[in-house]
C-alpha positions as CSV (number, residue, x, y, z in Angstrom):
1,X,10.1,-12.1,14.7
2,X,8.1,-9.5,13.0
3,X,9.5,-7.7,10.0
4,X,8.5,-4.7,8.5
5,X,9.8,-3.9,4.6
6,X,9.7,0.0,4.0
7,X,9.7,0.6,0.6
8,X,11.1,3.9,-0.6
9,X,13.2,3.9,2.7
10,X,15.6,7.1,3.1
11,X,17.6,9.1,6.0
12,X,14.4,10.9,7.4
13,X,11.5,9.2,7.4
14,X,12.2,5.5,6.3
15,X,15.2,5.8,9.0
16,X,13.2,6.8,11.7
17,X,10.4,4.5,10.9
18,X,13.1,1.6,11.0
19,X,14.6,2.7,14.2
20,X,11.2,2.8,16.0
21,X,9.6,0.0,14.9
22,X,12.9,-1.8,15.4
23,X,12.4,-0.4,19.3
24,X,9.5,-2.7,19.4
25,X,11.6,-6.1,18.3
26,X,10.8,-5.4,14.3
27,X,13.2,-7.0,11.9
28,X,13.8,-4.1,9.1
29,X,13.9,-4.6,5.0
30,X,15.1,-1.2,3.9
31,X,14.4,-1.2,0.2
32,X,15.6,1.5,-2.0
33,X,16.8,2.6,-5.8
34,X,20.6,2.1,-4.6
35,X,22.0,-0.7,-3.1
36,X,24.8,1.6,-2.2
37,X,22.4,3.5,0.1
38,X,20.2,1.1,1.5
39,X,23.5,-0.8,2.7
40,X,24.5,2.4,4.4
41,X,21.6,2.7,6.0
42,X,21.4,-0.7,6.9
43,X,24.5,-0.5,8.8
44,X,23.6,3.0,10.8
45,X,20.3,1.3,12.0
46,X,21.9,-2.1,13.0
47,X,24.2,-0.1,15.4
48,X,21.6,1.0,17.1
49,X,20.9,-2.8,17.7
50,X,17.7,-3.5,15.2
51,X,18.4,-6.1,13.1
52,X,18.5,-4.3,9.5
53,X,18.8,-5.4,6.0
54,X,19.4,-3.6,2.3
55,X,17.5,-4.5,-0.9
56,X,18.0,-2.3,-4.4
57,X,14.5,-2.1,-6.3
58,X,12.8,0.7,-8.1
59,X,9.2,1.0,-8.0
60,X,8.4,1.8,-11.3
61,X,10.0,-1.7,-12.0
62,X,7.0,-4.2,-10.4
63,X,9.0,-7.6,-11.3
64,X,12.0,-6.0,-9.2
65,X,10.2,-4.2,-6.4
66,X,8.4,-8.0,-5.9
67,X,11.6,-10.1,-6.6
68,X,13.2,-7.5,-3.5
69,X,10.6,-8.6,-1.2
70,X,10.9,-12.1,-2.0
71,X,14.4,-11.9,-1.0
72,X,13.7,-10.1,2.3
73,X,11.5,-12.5,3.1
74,X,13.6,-15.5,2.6
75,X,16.0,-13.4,5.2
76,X,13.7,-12.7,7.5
77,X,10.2,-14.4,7.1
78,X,6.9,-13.2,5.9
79,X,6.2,-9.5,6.1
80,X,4.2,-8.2,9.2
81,X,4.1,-4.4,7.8
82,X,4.9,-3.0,4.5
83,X,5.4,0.9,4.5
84,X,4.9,2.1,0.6
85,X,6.6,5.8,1.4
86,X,9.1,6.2,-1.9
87,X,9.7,9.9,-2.8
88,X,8.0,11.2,-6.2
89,X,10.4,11.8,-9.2
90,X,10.5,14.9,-10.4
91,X,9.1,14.7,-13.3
92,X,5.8,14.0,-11.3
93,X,6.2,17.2,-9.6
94,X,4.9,19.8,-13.1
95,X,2.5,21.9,-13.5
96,X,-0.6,20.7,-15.3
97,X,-0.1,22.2,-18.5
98,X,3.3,20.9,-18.7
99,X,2.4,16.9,-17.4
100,X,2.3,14.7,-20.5
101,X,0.9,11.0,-20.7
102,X,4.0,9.9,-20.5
103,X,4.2,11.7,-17.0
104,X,1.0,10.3,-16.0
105,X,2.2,6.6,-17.0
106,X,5.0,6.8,-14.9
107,X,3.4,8.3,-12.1
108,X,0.9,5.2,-12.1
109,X,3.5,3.1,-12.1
110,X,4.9,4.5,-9.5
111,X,2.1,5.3,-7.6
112,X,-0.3,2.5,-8.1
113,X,1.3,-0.1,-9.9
114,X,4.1,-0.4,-7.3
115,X,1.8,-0.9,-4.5
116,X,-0.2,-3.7,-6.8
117,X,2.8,-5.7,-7.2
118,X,3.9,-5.4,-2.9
119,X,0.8,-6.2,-2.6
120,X,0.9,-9.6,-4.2
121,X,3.7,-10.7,-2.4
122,X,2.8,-9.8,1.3
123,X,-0.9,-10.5,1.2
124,X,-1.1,-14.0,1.2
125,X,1.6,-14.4,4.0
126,X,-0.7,-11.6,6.2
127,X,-4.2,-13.3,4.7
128,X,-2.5,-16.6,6.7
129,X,-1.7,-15.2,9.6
130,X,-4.7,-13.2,9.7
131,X,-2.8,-10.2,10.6
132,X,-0.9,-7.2,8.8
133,X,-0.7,-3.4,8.5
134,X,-0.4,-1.7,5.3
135,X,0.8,2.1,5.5
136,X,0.8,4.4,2.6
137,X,2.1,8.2,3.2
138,X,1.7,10.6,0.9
139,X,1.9,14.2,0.5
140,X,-1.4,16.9,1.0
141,X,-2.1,16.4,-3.0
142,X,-3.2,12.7,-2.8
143,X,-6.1,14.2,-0.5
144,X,-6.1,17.9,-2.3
145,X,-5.8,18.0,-5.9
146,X,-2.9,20.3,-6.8
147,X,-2.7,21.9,-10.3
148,X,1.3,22.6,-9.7
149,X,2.3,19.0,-9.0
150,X,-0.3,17.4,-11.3
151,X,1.3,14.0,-11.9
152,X,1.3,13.1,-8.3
153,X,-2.2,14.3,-7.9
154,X,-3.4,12.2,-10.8
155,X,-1.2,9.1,-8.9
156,X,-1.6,10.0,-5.2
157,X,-5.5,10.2,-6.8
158,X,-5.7,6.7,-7.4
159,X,-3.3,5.1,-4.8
160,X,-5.9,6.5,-2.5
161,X,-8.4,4.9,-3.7
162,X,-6.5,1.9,-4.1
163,X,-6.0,2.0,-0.5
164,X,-9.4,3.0,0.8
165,X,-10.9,-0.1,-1.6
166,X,-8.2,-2.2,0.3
167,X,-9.0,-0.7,3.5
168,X,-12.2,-2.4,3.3
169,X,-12.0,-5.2,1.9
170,X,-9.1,-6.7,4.2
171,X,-9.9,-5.6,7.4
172,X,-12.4,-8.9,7.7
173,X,-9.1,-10.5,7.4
174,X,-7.7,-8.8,10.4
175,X,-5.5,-7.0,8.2
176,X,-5.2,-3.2,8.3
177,X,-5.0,-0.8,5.7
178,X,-4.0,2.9,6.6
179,X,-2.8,6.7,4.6
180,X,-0.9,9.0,6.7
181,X,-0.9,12.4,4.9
182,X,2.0,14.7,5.1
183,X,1.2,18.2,4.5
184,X,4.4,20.0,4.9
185,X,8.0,19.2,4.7
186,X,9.7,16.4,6.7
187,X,12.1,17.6,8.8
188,X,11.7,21.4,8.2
189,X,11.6,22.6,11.5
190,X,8.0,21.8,12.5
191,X,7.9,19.3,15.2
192,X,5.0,17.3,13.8
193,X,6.4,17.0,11.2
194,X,10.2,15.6,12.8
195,X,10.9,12.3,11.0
196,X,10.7,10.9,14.7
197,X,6.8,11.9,15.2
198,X,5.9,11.1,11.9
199,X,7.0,7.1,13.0
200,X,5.2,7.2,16.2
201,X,2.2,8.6,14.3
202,X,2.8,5.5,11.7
203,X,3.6,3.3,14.6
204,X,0.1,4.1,16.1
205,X,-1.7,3.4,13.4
206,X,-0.2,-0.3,13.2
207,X,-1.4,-0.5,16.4
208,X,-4.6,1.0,16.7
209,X,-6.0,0.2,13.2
210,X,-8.2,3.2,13.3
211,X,-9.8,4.5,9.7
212,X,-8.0,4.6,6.9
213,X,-6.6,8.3,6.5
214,X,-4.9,9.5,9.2
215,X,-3.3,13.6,8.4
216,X,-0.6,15.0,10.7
217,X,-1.9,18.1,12.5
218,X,-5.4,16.7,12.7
């Protein structure tokens, strides 16, 4: 069975993301901050017949966020697609003038970091198999620098980059690397941006394996 570990996964997006890959025979490793949470969710999605599992990490810990997927894929096998979608702190979320390094630091963990370390423990599973998607989805500033949410800018920044450099490099490997950018709010009324489109828009890309950035609306 393919599995695909959503990291950062919530009630909107990382729910409907679950449910529709789950449409399409996915196993799902929901992994979240709260084990609380991601057990609830777990056992919404798993009514709904996908077969669904819960594992507590936070990104800005790397050992934990890789420990997490080691665990889901003792329960389910190696990782077909890993979704890197967790929701900026905060503290990430200042104006310029008000961002300090320590801001910064943490918004590279979270941002950069986090991805490095799920990266080292899919890759060599989906380097094997010669086949995987990677999906990041970030918000309008990882393509748009925004003085007014500077430490994701400065983050988003460099996860791009990370990704685009990534993009490249593994798709000789038959492994895809794509960026869905969300420029308005999830679930605000807009109908591209329903948590349900934005998961067939994520679901295409797995299959299509098109360029790297991919922004709603376009």
């Amino acid at each position: 069975m393919n599995t695909i570990a959503i990291v950062g996964a919530g009630r909107g997006l990382g729910s409907a993301v679950a449910r529709r890959f789950g449409r399409e025979a996915f196993a799902v490793a929901l992994i979240s901050r709260s084990q609380e949470n991601v057990d609830r969710l777990a056992a919404e999605i798993k009514a709904d017949g996908v077969e669904a599992r819960g594992y507590a990490a936070d990104v800005q810990d790397g050992q934990g966020l890789a420990e997490a997927l080691q665990r889901a894929k003792a329960d389910s096998g190696p990782i077909t697609v890993l979704q890197y979608s967790p929701v900026p702190s905060p503290e990430f979320l200042r104006p310029v003038l008000d961002t300090t390094a320590d801001n910064l630091a943490a918004a590279a963990r979270f941002s950069i970091l986090g991805p490095a370390f799920a990266l080292r423990e899919v890759l060599p599973d989906m380097s094997a198999q010669g086949a995987g998607t990677i999906l990041f989805v970030n918000g309008s500033s990882a393509a748009t620098p925004n003085g007014n949410v500077a430490g994701t800018s400065v983050a988003f920044a460099g996860e791009s980059a990370y990704g685009q450099m990534l993009h490249e490099a593994l798709a000789p490997q038959g492994i895809h690397v794509g960026q869905l950018i969300i420029p308005g709010a999830i679930g605000g009324g807009d109908p591209l941006y329903a948590p349900a489109a934005l998961a067939d828009r994520l679901w295409h890309m797995h299959v299509q394996r098109g360029d790297f950035r991919v922004q709603v609306a376009e």
